[in-house]
Every structure is written in C-alpha cells, then in structure tokens.
N, C-alpha and C positions, 0 to 999 in steps of 0.2 A: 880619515887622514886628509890634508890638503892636498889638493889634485895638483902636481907641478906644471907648471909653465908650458908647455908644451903644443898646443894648432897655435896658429895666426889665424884663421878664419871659423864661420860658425856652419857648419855643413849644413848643405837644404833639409838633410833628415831631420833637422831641427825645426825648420820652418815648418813643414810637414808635418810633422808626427802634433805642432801643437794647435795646428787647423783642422786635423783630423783623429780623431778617438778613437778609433775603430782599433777593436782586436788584431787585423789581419795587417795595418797599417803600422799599428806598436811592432808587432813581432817582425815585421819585417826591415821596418827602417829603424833602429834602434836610435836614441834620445844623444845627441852629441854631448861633450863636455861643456856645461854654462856656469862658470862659475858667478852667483850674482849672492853671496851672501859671506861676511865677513867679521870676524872676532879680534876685538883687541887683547890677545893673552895674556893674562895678569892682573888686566885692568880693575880688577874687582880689587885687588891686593896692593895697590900700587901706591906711592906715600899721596899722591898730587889726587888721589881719586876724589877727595872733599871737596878739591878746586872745581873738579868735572860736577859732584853732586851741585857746587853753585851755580855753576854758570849754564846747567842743561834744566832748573830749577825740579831736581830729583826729590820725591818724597822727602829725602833725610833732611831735607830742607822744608817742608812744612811745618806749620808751628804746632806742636803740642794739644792745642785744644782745637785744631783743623781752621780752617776757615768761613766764614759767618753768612758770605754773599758772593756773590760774582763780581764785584764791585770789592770786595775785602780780598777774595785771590786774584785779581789783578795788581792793587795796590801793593800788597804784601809777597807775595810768589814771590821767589829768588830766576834770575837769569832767564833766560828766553828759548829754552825748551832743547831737545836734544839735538834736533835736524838742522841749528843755527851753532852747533858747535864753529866749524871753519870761520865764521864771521866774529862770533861772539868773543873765542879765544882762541886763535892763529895758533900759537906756542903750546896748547891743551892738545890743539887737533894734530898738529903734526907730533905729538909725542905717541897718541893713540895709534898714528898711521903709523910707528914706528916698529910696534908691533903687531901690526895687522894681519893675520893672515885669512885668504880667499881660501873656501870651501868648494869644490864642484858638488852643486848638488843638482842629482837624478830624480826621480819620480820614486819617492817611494822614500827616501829618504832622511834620516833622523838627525840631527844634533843635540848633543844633551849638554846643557852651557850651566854656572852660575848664575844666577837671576841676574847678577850686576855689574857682569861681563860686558863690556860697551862693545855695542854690536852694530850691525850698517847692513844694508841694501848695498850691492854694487851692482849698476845696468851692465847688459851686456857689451854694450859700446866701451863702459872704463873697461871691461874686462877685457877686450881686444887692443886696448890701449896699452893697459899692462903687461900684459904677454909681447906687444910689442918693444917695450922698455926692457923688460928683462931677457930677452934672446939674441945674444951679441949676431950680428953680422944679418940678423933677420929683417923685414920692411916689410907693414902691411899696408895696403892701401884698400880705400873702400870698393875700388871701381874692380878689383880682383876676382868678387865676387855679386852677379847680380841682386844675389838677397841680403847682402848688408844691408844694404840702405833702411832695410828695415829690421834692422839690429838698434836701432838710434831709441835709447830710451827703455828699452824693453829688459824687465824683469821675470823671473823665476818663482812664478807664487806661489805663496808658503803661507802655512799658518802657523801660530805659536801657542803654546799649552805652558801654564806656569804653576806650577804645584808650588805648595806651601806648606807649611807643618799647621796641623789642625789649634794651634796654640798662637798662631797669628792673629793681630788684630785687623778689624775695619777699621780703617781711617775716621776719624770723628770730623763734624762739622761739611762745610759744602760743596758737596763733588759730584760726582756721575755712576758714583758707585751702585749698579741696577738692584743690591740686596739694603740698599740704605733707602735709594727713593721707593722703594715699594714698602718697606716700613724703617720711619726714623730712628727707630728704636736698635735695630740691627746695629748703629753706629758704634763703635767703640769695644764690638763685644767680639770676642776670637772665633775663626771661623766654626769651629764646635761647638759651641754656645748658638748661630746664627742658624746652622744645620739643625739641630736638636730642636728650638723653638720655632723655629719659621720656614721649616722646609730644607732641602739639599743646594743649595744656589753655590755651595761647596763640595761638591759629589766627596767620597772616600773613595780613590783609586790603590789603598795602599794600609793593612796588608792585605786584604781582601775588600770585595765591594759587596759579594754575596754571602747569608750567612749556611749556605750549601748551594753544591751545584745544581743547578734547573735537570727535568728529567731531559733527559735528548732524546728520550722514544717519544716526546712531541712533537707535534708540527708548529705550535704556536706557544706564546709566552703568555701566560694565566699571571697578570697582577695582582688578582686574588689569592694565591697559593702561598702558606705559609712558611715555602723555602726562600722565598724574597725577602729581601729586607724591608723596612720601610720605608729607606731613603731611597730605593729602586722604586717603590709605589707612588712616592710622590714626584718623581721628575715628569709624570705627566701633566699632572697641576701646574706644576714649577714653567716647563716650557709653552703650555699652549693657554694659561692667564696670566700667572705673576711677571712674567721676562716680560710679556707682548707689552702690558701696562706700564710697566717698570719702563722698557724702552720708548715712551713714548716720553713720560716726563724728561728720562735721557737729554731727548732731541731737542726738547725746549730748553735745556741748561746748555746744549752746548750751542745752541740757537741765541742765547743771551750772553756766552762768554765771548764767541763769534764778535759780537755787535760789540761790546767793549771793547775789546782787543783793537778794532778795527776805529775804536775812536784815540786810542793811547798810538796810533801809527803805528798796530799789527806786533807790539812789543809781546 
C-alpha cells in the first residue's frame, strides 16, 4: 500500500543503517520511511497511453521487421526515450503525475506492477518536497536536519524482474538483446522456442522450475542428478560463457548507438 504523507525529514537511522550492514546495526536502527519509487495507475489502460508509447519511443513503436543498424534505429526510433518524458510531452507527463502514486519501499520489499504501468524513480529530496506540499501548516527546511544535505539526489536501489509468458517473442532485427547477439537466430522466435534450442536465457519460474524437489539430506547440489531439470543444468553454461560473451558485443552496440546519438544532438 502507499505509505501516506507523513515525517518532514529523513532520520539518521537512515543514513546509518545504509553505510553500515551489519546485523547488529539493522536490528537496532531500523530503515526509516524513503519513499523513492512511483506508479502511474492505470497507465497501462488509459486512452492517451499510444501518445506515451510514441513519444517515450516504447517497443509498440518499433517496426515489425525490427531494425537493420544503429544508424536504421536512430533514424527510425519514435520519440526520445522514457526519462525525456517532461520535456518531450509537458501535457503527457503531467497527466501521468496525475495519477502518480509514491510507494515507501523498505529492504526487503516487492511490487508487482503491469509491464506497462509508467513507473519513475523519485529521489529522496522530491520525496521531502512532496511531503512538504502535501501537509498543510507543515515547513521543512534542509538546515533542520544535519544529514539532509545529503539526501540531495539519493535513491533507493532496486532491481526489476519481468516475467513473460513463454509464447512471447524476441524482437527481430538490431538491438542489445544478450539471447540474439549470442546467436542471430534466437531473433523472432518465442522465449520457449529460445529456451528449448539454445539454452535457459528465459529460466521457467512458473509452475514449477524443478521437475522434483532436490534431496535436502544433502549438503550440496549435484547438477548431475536426474531430479534437475535441464534448464537448471544449463544455467551454468548460460551464466559463466554465453551472458559473459554475449555482454561484451552488448557493450559494443551500446558503445555505437552512444556515438550516433551523440551526433543527432543526444536525440
């Protein structure tokens, strides 16, 4: 649930607890309220959402037979990416802020959203901003507290997991996709298809991952043992050659759309 309105300021247990790891330091100073992550409600549903797919240039805007070169997705790409919404489309972004709502998230923490739910970063700074907007008769100031000042900028890191139905496609044509540059062929074919011929680069989290559960009177996990799957056997292969290699062409693609980007004036 969204965490209401409620400090003006960010307590040291905050600053604390994210400089220091320690067991004895968690349990004792517990983790204040930060809210720095935000959902636009509906978004996914909303009549104007084709406007946002253009102007943030969202997949549903690539072409059909994908793109040919870094030099063909510059030229071709729709709008200027998600993080240029405000600039790009004034009247887009504040309808998204409309329905905005801020999350407090804790350590530990989950969100389960629509893939295509428009969602945002909020630093801690806008977060004491807003809380000072929304609390009649309240007034924060930075000098109130000595560790503000280094509240300026600072985020809540998070990471993101996006499941798909195994009947999804790979995008065709030129992109950064790590199961396309390690084989072209991957392109165009549903993640079941890419799993099945080339490895897990799409694990199965769902309905099961195992095809029986492991002994637990072991101490160790035997990849040899024929209660594993073999999509559990090969995520060793998967992680410690195909990703490493795979992300290295990565680097070079985004190393080259970089440098165009950067001659079209960063469009």
């Amino acid at each position: 649930m969204p965490w209401p309105w409620s400090r003006l300021t960010i307590p040291k247990s905050f600053s604390n607890a994210t400089r220091d790891n320690s067991a004895e330091n968690a349990a004792d100073k517990p983790l204040a309220p930060v809210a720095t992550f935000a959902l636009s409600i509906g978004s996914h549903r909303a009549p104007w959402r084709h406007d946002a797919y253009r102007v943030t240039g969202s997949a549903h805007t690539n072409p059909p037979e994908g793109f040919q070169s870094a030099a063909d997705l510059i030229r071709r790409r729709s709008g200027s990416g998600t993080c240029n919404i405000q600039t790009g489309d004034p009247e887009l972004y504040e309808k998204l802020e409309e329905n905005k709502v801020v999350y407090d998230l804790k350590r530990g923490d989950v969100i389960f959203h629509d893939r295509w739910v428009f969602h945002r970063t909020v630093t801690v700074d806008e977060y004491l901003r807003s809380m000072n907007e929304n609390i009649p008769g309240e007034e924060y100031s930075k000098d109130d507290d000595e560790s503000d000042a280094s509240c300026v900028g600072k985020i809540f890191r998070r990471y993101s997991i996006r499941y798909s139905p195994g009947t999804a496609r790979v995008p065709p044509g030129y992109g950064v996709e790590l199961s396309v540059l390690h084989n072209p062929d991957n392109a165009n074919r549903t993640l079941n298809e890419v799993s099945e011929t080339d490895g897990p680069w799409y694990p199965k989290v769902w309905p099961h991952v195992l095809k029986q559960k492991p002994n637990r009177e072991e101490n160790c996990v035997d990849f040899s043992d024929d209660d594993f799957d073999e999509e559990i056997r090969g995520l060793g292969d998967l992680v410690h050659v195909k990703i490493q290699s795979a992300e290295r062409k990565q680097a070079e693609r985004k190393k080259e759309i970089h440098r165009l980007l950067t001659l079209h004036g960063g469009r």
